[in-house]
PAKOL-888492 format. One line per 5 residues: their letters; for each residue x, z, y of C-alpha. Coordinates in steps of 0.001 Angstrom, whole numbers. Each point is the difference from the previous one (the first is absolute). Example, Ala and Ser with C-alpha at 12.3 -4.5 7.8 and 13.67 -1.06 7.14 Angstrom:
as) 12300 7800 -4500 ~ 1370 -660 3440;
***
This chain:
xxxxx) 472 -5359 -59933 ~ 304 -2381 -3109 ~ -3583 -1073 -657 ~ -1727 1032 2858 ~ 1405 -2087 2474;
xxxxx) 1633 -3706 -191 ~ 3125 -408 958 ~ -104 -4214 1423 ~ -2848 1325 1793 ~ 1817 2841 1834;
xxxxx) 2564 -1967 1023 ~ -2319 -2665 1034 ~ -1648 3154 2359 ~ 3187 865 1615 ~ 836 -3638 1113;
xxxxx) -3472 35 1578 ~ 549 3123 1823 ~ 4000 -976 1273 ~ -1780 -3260 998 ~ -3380 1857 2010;
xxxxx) 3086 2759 1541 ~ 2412 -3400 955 ~ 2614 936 -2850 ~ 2543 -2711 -1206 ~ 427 153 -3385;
xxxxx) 4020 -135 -1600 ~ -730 478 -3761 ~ -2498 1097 -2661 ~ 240 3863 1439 ~ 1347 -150 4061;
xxxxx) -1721 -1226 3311 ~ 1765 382 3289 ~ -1313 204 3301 ~ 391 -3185 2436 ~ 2581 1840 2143;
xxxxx) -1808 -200 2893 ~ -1943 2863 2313 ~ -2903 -16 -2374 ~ 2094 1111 -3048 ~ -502 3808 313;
xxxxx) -4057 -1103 -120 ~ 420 -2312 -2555 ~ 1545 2636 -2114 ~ -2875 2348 1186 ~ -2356 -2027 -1313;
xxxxx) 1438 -930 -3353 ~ 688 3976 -923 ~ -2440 2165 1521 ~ -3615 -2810 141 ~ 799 -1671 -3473;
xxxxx) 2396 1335 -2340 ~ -86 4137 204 ~ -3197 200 -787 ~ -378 -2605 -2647 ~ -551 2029 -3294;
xxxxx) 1455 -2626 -2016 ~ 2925 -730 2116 ~ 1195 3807 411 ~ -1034 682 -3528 ~ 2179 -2746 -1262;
xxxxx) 3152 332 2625 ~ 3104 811 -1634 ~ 2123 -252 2903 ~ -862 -614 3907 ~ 2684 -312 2413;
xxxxx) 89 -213 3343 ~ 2701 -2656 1273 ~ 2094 1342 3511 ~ 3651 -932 844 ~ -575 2083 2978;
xxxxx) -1577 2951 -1867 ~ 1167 -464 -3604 ~ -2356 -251 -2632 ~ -3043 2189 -271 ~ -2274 971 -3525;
xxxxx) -3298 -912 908 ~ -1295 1480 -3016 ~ 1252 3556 556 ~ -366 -186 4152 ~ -4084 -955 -1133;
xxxxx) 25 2775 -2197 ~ 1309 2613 2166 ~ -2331 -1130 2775 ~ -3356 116 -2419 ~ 114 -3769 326;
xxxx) -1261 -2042 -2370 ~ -1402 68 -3478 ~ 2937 1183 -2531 ~ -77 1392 -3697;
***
């Protein structure tokens, strides 16, 4: 929300929280897992303890996407939703 929250500051949030859940970060907006047997954890932990219930991350989110060759792509945003996940306007 413009004004209420600070965008560097966000950002600066969600590189702590890939870093605490053992995310590698690509760019600006994507972290990958390691690729190892911890990844489905590490993804666990990133999602569900930091980010879903982080009022100023859901609040803000324009776009959260779920990354799966195997799978294909999944819309974090709407799968939260539908699940009563999270903290969404």
């Amino acid at each position: 929300k413009e004004g209420k929250y600070n965008l560097e500051d966000m950002y600066k949030m969600i590189d702590e929280y890939a870093k605490e859940s053992g995310m590698i970060k690509i760019n600006k907006e994507t972290y990958h897992c390691k690729g190892d047997k911890y990844d489905l954890g590490c993804m666990t932990l990133f999602i569900y303890k930091y980010l879903i219930d982080s009022e100023w991350f859901t609040k803000n989110a324009k776009e959260w996407i779920w990354i799966s060759e195997k799978e294909g792509n999944s819309d974090l945003i709407s799968a939260s939703k539908a699940e009563g996940e999270g903290i969404w306007e």
